[in-house]
Structure formats: structure tokens, C-alpha cells
C-alpha distance (Angstrom), angle and dihedral (degrees) to the residues before:
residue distance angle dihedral
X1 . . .
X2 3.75 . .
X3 3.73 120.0 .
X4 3.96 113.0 -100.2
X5 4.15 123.3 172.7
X6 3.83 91.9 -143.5
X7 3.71 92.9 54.6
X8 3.97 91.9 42.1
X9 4.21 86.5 51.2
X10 3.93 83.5 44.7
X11 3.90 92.0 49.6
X12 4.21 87.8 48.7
X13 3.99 96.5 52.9
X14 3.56 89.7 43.4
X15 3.73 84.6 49.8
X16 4.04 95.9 48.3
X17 3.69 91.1 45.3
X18 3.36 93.2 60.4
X19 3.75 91.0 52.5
X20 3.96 82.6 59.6
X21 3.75 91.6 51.1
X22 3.97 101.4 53.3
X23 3.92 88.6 41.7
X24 4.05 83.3 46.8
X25 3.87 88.6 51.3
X26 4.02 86.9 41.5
X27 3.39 92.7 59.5
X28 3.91 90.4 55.2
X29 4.22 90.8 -111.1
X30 3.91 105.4 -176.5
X31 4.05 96.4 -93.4
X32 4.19 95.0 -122.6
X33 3.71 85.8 51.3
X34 4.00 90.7 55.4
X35 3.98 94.5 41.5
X36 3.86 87.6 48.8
X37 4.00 92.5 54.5
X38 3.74 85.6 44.8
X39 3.59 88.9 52.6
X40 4.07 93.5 48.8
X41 4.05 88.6 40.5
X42 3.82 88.5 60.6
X43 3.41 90.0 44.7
X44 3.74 91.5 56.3
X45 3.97 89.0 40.0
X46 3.75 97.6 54.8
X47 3.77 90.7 41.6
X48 3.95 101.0 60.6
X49 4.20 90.9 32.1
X50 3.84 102.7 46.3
X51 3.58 115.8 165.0
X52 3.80 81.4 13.8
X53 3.91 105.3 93.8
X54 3.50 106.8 83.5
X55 4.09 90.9 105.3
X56 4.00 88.5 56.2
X57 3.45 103.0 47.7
X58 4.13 90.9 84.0
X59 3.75 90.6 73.5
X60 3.78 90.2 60.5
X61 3.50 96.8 41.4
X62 3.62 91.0 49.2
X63 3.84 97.0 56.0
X64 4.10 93.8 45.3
X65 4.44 86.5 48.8
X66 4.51 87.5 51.4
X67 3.93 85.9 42.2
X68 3.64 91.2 57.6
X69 3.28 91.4 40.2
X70 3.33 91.4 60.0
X71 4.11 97.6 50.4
X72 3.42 104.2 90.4
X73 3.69 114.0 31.8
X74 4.18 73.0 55.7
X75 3.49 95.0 55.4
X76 3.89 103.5 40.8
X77 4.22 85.4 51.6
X78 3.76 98.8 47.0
X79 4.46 91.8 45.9
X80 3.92 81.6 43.2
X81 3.71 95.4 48.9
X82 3.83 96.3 42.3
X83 4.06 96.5 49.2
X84 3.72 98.5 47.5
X85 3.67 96.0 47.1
X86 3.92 83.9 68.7
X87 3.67 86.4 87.2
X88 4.05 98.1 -158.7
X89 3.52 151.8 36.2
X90 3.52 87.2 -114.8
X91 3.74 102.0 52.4
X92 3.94 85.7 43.2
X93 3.83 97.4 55.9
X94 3.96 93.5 35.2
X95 4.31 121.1 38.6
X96 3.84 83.6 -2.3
X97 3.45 101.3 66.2
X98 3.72 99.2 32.4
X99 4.12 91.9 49.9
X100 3.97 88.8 47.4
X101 4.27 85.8 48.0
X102 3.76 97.5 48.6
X103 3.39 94.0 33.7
X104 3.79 90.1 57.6
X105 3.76 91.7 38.1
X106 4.13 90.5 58.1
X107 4.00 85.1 54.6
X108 3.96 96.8 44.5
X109 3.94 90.1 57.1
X110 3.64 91.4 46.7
X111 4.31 87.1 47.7
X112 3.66 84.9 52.8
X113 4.09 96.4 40.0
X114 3.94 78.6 48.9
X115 3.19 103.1 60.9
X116 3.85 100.0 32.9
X117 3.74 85.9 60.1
X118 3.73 101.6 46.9
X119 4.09 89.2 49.0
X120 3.65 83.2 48.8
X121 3.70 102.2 49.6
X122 4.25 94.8 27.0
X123 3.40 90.1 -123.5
X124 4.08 102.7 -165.4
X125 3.50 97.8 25.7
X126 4.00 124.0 121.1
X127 4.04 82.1 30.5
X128 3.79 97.0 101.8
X129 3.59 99.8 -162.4
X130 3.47 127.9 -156.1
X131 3.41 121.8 -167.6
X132 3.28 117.2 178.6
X133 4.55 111.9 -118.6
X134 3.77 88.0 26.4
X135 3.11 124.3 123.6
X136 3.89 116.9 -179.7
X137 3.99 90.2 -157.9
X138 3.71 93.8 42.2
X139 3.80 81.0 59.9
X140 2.89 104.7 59.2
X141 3.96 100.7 47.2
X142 3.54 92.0 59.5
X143 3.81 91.0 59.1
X144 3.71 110.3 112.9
X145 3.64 129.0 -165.1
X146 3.67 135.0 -77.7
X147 3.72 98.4 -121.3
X148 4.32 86.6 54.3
X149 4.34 86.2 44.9
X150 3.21 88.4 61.7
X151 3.88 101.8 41.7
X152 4.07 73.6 57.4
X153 3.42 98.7 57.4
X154 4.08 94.2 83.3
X155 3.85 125.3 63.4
X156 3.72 131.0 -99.0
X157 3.38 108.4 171.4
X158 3.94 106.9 2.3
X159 3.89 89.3 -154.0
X160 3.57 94.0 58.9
X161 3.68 91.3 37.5
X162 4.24 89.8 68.0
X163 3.53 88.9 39.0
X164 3.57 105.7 67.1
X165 3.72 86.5 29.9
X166 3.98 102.8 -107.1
X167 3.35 102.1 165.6
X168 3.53 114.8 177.4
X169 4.39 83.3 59.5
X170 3.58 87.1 57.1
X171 3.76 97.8 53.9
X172 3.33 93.5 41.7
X173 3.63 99.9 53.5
X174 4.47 81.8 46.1
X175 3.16 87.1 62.5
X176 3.81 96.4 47.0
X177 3.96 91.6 57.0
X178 3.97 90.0 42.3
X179 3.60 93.5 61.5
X180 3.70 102.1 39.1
X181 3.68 79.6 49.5
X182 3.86 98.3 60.6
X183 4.19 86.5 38.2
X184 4.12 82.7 63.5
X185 3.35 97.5 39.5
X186 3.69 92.4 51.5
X187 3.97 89.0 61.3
X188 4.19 106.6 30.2
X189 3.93 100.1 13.8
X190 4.28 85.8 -177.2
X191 3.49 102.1 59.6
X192 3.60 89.7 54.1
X193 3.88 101.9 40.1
X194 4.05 95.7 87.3
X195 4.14 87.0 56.3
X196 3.99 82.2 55.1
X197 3.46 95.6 51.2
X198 3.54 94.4 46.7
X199 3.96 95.5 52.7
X200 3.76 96.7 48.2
X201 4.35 88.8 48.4
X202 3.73 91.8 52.3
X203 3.88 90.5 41.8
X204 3.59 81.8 64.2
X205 3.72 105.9 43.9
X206 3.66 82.5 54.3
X207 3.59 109.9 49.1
X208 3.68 76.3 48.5
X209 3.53 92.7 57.3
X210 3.71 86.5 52.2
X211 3.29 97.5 55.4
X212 3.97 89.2 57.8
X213 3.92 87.0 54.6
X214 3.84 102.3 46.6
X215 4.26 80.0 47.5
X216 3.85 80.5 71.6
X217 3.61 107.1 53.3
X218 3.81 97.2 93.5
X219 3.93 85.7 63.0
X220 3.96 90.8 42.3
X221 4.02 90.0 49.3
X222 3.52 99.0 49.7
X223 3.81 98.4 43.6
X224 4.06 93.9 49.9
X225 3.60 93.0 41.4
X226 4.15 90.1 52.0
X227 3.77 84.5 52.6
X228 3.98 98.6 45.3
X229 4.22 89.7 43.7
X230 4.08 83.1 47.8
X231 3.36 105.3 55.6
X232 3.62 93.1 48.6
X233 3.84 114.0 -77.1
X234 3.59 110.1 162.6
X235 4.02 110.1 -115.8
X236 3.87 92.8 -145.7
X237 3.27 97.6 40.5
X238 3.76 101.4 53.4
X239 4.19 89.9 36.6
X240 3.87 87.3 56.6
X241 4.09 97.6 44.6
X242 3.79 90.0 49.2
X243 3.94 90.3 44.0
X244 4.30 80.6 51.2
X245 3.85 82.4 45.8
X246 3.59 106.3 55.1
X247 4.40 92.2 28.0
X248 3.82 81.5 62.4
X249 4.07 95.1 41.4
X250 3.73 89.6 58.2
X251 4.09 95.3 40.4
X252 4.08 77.2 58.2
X253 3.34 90.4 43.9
X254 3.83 92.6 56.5
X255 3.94 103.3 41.9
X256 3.67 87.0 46.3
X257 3.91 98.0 53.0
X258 3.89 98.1 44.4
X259 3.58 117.5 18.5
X260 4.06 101.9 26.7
X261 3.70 81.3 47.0
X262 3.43 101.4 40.7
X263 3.72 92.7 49.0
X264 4.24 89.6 52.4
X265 3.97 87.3 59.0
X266 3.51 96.0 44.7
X267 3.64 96.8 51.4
X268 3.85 103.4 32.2
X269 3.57 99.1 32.3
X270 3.41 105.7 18.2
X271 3.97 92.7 -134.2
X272 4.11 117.9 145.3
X273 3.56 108.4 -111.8
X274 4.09 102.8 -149.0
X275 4.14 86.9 67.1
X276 3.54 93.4 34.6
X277 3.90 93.4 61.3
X278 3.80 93.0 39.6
X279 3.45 89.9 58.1
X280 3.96 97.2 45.4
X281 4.41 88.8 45.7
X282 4.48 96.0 104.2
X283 4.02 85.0 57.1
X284 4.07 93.3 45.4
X285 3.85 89.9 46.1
X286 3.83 95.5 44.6
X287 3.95 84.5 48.8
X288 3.31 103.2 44.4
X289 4.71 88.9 44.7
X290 3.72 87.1 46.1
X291 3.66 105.3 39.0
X292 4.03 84.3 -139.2
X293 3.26 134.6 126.5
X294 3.70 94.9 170.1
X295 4.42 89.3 41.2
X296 3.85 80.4 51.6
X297 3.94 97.3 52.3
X298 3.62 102.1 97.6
X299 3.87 86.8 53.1
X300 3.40 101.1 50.1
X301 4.07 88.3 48.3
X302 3.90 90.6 54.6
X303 3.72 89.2 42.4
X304 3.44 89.6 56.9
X305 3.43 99.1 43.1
X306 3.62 109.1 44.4
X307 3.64 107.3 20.5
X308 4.21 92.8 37.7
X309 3.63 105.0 32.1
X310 3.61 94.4 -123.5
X311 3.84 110.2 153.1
X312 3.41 120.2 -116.7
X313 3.98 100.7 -115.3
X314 3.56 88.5 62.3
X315 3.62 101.1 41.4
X316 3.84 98.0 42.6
X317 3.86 78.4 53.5
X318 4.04 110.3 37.2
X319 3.87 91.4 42.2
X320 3.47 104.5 50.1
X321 4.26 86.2 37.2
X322 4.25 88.1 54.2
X323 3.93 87.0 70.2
X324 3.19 102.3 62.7
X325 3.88 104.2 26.1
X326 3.73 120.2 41.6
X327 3.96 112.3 1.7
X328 3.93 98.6 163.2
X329 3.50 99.5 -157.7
X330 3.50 103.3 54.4
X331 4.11 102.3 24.8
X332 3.36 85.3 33.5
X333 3.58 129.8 41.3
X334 3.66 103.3 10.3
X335 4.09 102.2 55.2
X336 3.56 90.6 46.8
X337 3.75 92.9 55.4
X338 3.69 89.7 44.1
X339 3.77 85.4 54.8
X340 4.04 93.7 53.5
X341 3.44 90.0 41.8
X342 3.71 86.8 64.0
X343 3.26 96.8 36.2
X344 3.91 89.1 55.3
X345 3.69 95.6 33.1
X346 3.85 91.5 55.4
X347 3.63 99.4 42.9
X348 3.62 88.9 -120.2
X349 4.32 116.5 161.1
X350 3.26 114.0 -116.9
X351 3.67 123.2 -170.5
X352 4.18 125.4 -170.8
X353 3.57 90.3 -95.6
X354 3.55 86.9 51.1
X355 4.06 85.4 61.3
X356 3.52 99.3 40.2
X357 4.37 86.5 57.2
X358 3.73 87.9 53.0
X359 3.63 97.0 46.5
X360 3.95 89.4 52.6
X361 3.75 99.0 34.4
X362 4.04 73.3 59.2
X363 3.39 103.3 54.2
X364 3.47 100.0 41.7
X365 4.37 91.4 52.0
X366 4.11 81.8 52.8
X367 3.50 88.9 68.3
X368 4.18 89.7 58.4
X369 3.78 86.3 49.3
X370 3.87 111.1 139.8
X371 3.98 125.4 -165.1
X372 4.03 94.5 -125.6
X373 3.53 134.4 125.2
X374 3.41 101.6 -75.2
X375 3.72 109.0 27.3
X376 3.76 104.6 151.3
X377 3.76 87.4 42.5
X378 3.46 97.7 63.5
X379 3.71 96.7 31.7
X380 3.71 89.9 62.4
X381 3.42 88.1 49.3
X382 3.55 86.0 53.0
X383 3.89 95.5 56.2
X384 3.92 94.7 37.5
X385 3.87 91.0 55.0
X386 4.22 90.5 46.8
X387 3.88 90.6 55.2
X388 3.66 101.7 35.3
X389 3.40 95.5 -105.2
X390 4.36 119.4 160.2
X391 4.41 102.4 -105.5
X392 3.41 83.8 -158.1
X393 4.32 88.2 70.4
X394 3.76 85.7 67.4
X395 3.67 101.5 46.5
X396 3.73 78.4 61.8
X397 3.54 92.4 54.4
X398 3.90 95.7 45.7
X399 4.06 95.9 99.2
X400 4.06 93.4 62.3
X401 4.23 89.7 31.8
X402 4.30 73.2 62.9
X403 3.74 89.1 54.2
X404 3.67 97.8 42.0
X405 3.95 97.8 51.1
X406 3.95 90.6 90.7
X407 3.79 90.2 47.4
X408 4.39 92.4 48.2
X409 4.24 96.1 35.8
X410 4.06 83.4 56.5
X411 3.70 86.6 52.8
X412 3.47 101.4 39.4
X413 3.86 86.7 54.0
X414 3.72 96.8 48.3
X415 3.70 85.9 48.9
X416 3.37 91.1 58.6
X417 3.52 99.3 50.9
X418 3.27 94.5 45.0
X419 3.62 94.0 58.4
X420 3.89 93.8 47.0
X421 3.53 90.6 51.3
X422 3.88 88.6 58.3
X423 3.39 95.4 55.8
X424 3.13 97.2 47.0
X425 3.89 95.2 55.8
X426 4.04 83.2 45.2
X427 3.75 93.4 52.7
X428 3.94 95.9 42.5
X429 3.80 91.7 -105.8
X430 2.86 110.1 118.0
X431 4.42 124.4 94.7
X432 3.34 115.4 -132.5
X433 3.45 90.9 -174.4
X434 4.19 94.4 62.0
X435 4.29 87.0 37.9
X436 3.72 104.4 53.0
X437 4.43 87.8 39.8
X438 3.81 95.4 106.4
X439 4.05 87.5 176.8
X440 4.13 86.5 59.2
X441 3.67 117.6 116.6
X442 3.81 139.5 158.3
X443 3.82 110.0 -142.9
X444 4.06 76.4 -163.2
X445 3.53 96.2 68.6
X446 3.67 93.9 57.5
X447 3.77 92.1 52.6
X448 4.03 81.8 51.5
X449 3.50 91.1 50.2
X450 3.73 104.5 55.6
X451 4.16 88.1 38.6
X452 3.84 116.1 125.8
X453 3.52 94.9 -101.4
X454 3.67 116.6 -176.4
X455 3.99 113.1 -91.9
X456 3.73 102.1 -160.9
X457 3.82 87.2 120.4
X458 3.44 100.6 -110.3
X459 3.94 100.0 179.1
């Protein structure tokens, strides 16, 4: 690369702006806050050194390559983790089964709401992106046919599988290992207790390695966006589509919590919905304040316990399940809008079959969710990655995902209770007594409510 002053001066304010960012994040600056002034400082950057960038755009590139990295080993842990702490054969074929359905059911309508809504609204379009080593046409004639997608669905060789990032192999083959886990444990519980042990410490080596790469998105954000605004990217036009973007995430967010909701009790467990979602408001609010659907657990249990009549096997089960399988709002609705938003901002041709891949690929990452900081992030990395999608698209996307965590934790949460509340009316636990009580209330689960919950956005 030849030497050039511009992109040397470029290089240096990228360079001291990052020195303001870690001090920013030493300081303990709210971590939207810091993306957003990344977001404006690459603004600023790409504005005074267009057609001067091409020495930054490594630091961008860099954090999208660890993130993918980081998408399967993630994955493989969290289905791992979630399976085998089902304990027995019992549990598995009984609660375990019918949480995992419904909580996978809540996510598919929210795929499909998803992508209804972004079609409808043309979320991504008018944002001309330009990402630079894709090629729209090249895109789309290396798409291959449904009937050979799903022939790739199952493993072959699970080492390759992870290596050239084939997701859906991976989870399935997770899965595989999870329940002939729980089939062993269920007859000699010792021999298998070391595997156990080992899953849940490298679960949490990695989520802690997660945590180290969502610590870097600030840098990622402003060095893409510096690039993007450099070579051209019209300010208003990518402000506006991202405004379109998150309007429509939070319109999704909306008809998904209440009346998609709402009509699921009605119908399947013929509970009214306006008393139901009074009763269920302290774990929204602490959700939607904390941006956690793991800090917001031990409301949603008591919630579900004492204000819904939910017994506690199957909320001390459901609950805890719904944050790392399901989680509507940020499995759900928000990858698949970052996908159209590519697709749209691109220029790329999708067809219905197109659609119908994305909405699977979807569901199937949602069942590798993991409650870390950073969940919808790598999620959506997740989906992009399974259906050839650009990563870099939603590292542009990152300052509004920011803004829409409160909006998707609230729905992930009221997914999740929604689902446990369903099984519980399947399985014959749930009170009747405690649900239809619209006097009952839990002076408790105020107190939980206003508690300093951690606010590390844990989705």
C-alpha cells in the first residue's frame, strides 16, 4: 500500500479516538452512549478523510473475523449446556420438550412477523450499501437450491462443518450429543458427570471470551462507519434507512409482545390477556431498565410463580431455559431485519425461497442462543454467516441494535413467560386459583424490580 499523508493523518485520529473510547469505557460510560460517539466520530472521520480510509478499515475487519470466530464454539456450548441441564428422561420428554417447542414456536412467529414487516416497510432500502468484496451478483450465483440446503442441514464431518462455518450441522450434531447425554445420565448419572462439568466450565470461558469481544465494538463501529461515510455513503440516506430500521424493529416489537401473545393465551390456554399482562408488568419494566433477560430472571420466576400460578418446576425450568433458547426479540425479529436490510441495502435478489432459508437458518441459530453480553450481536452474526450474508452490514447497524435492546429484552422476557405459562396449563401446573386473583400482589416483586440489577445488556 503506497504511502499517502491523508491516510497517515486518517490512521492518527482514528488512533486518538480510540484513546477516547477505552478511557470512555474506563470511566464506566453507559455502553450505547460510547457506541453512539463512536458512531458520530466515524462520521466525522470519514467526512474530512474521504477516499482516505483504506489504512483503517483493518480494525473493522478484524473485529467482524474474531466475532465469527467466536460463533460456533458459542453455539455448540450454550445447546450443550441447555440440554443436559434437563437432568432426565423424564423431564426431557415431558416440560422439556414442550418448553423447547413453545419456546421455539414464540420465535418462529416473530421470524415470520419479521420478515413480513421489513418487506412491508423496505426496511434497508435507499441505504446503498457498499461493502467492500461484495458482490450482489456474485451472490446470488452461489445460491443453491432448497432441496441441496436441506441435504446440508446434517453433518458429515463435524470438523469441517465448524470450519467453513455451517452452522445448522453444528447444532444439529449439539443436539445429538445433548440428548444421548441425558439418555446416559438417566441410567449411570457418574460416568457421565465429568462430561457435565466440562460443558458448563467451557460455557464459561466462552461467554467470557465474548464478553472481551462485544468490549470492542465501539472501536469496530467507528472504524467501519469512517470507511462506509468515506467512500461515499450518503449521510441522509443511511440515517433515514436505519431510523426505518429500528421504527419497524419496535412496531415488531409491539405486535409481538401484546397481541401475538395475547392471541397464544387466548387460544391455547384460554387465559384473558388484559390481566395477564398487568400481572406480568414488574418483569417487563425490570427488562426493558436493565436490558437483561438473564438480570431479570429472578423476577420473571416470582412473577410467574406468585402472581401467575405457574408451579415452580416449570418456572424454575421454562424461565431460566427462555434465555438461551427462543428470545423473540433478539433471535427473532432483529437478525432477520438485519438480514433484509442487507438484502435491500445491497441490491441483492431475493426470491421466496430465499426467505423461507433465512427464516429457518433463524430458527435453528435461536436454539444456540446464549444469555451473554451481546446476545443479539452474535446471533445476527449467527444468521448472516448461515445465509451468506456480509457481518460487516450489522456492525453498521450496531448503534440502533444499542437502542433497540430495551425494546427486544422486554420481548424476549414476555416470550418467555408466555411460553412457561403454556406449559404449565398443558402439564396441569398451572393454579387457577393464584391466575384469575386480580387483587394478588407480591410486595416482593417490587423490591425485585427496582434492585440494581446488572445493566451490561445481557439479552
Amino acid at each position: 500500500m503506497p504511502f499517502d499523508v491523508l491516510s497517515a493523518l486518517a490512521l492518527l485520529a482514528v488512533v486518538a479516538l480510540y484513546v477516547g473510547i477505552f478511557f470512555l469505557r474506563r470511566r464506566k460510560t453507559n455502553f450505547t452512549i460510547t457506541i453512539l460517539a463512536a458512531m458520530a466520530a466515524g462520521i466525522l472521520v470519514g467526512f474530512v478523510f474521504q477516499g482516505h480510509t483504506d489504512w483503517i478499515v483493518s480494525f473493522g475487519k478484524i473485529y467482524v473475523t474474531v466475532l465469527g470466530a467466536i460463533v460456533i464454539p458459542l453455539i455448540s456450548v450454550s445447546i450443550l449446556s441447555s440440554v443436559t441441564s434437563l437432568g432426565s428422561v423424564q423431564q426431557l420428554k415431558g416440560i422439556g420438550l414442550k418448553s423447547v417447542l413453545w419456546l421455539l414456536a414464540t420465535n418462529a412467529i416473530a421470524i415470520v412477523l419479521a420478515i413480513g414487516l421489513g418487506l412491508a416497510f423496505g426496511v434497508g432500502k435507499g441505504a446503498n450499501l457498499s461493502i467492500e468484496g461484495v458482490d450482489a451478483a456474485n451472490f446470488e450465483r452461489s445460491t443453491v437450491s432448497l432441496q441441496e440446503v436441506i441435504i446440508g442441514f446434517f453433518p458429515r464431518n463435524i470438523v469441517w462443518d465448524a470450519a467453513n462455518d455451517h452452522i445448522i450441522p453444528v447444532i444439529l450434531f449439539s443436539v445429538l450429543i445433548s440428548v444421548s447425554y441425558v439418555l446416559v445420565a438417566g441410567k449411570h448419572p457418574e460416568r457421565v458427570a465429568p462430561f457435565k462439568d466440562l460443558i458448563e466450565a467451557v460455557r464459561a470461558v466462552i461467554n467470557k471470551a465474548v464478553t472481551f469481544i462485544i468490549a470492542l465494538t465501539p472501536y469496530a463501529v467507528l472504524s467501519l462507519v469512517a470507511v462506509q461515510t468515506s467512500r461515499g455513503f450518503t449521510n441522509t440516506g443511511i440515517i433515514w434507512s436505519l431510523l426505518v430500521f429500528l421504527a419497524v424493529a419496535f412496531l415488531a416489537f409491539v405486535i409481538d409482545t401484546w397481541l401475538l401473545n395475547a392471541t397464544l393465551l387466548s387460544v391455547f390456554a384460554q387465559i384473558s390477556p388484559l390481566p395477564f399482562f398487568k400481572k406480568i408488568v414488574p418483569a417487563q419494566v425490570v427488562a426493558f431498565s436493565t436490558q437483561s433477560s438473564t438480570g431479570t430472571l429472578p423476577v420473571t420466576t416470582r412473577v410467574l410463580t406468585d402472581r401467575l400460578g405457574v408451579s415452580p418446576e416449570v418456572a424454575n425450568f421454562t424461565a431460566p431455559l427462555g434465555t438461551t433458547i427462543g428470545m423473540p426479540g433478539c433471535a427473532g425479529i432483529w437478525p432477520v431485519l438485519t438480514a433484509i436490510y442487507a438484502v435491500h441495502g445491497l441490491g441483492i435478489n431475493y426470491g421466496w425461497q430465499d426467505y423461507l432459508l433465512l427464516a429457518v437458518m433463524s430458527l435453528f441459530v435461536s436454539i444456540g442462543t446464549a444469555g451473554v453480553p451481546g446476545t443479539a450481536t452474535v446471533v445476527t452474526a449467527s444468521v448472516l454467516a448461515a445465509v451468506g450474508l456480509p457481518l460487516e452490514v450489522m456492525v453498521l447497524t450496531i448503534p440502533i441494535s444499542s437502542l433497540a435492546d430495551t425494546g427486544r429484552t422486554a420481548t424476549n422476557v414476555t416470550g418467555a413467560i408466555v411460553s412457561a405459562t403454556l406449559v404449565a396449563h398443558s402439564e396441569g401446573e398451572l393454579d387457577r386459583t393464584i391466575l384469575d386473583d386480580p387483587t394478588l400482589t407480591d410486595p416482593t416483586i417490587e423490591e425485585a424490580g427496582t434492585a440494581p440489577l446488572s445493566s451490561a445488556s445481557t439479552r
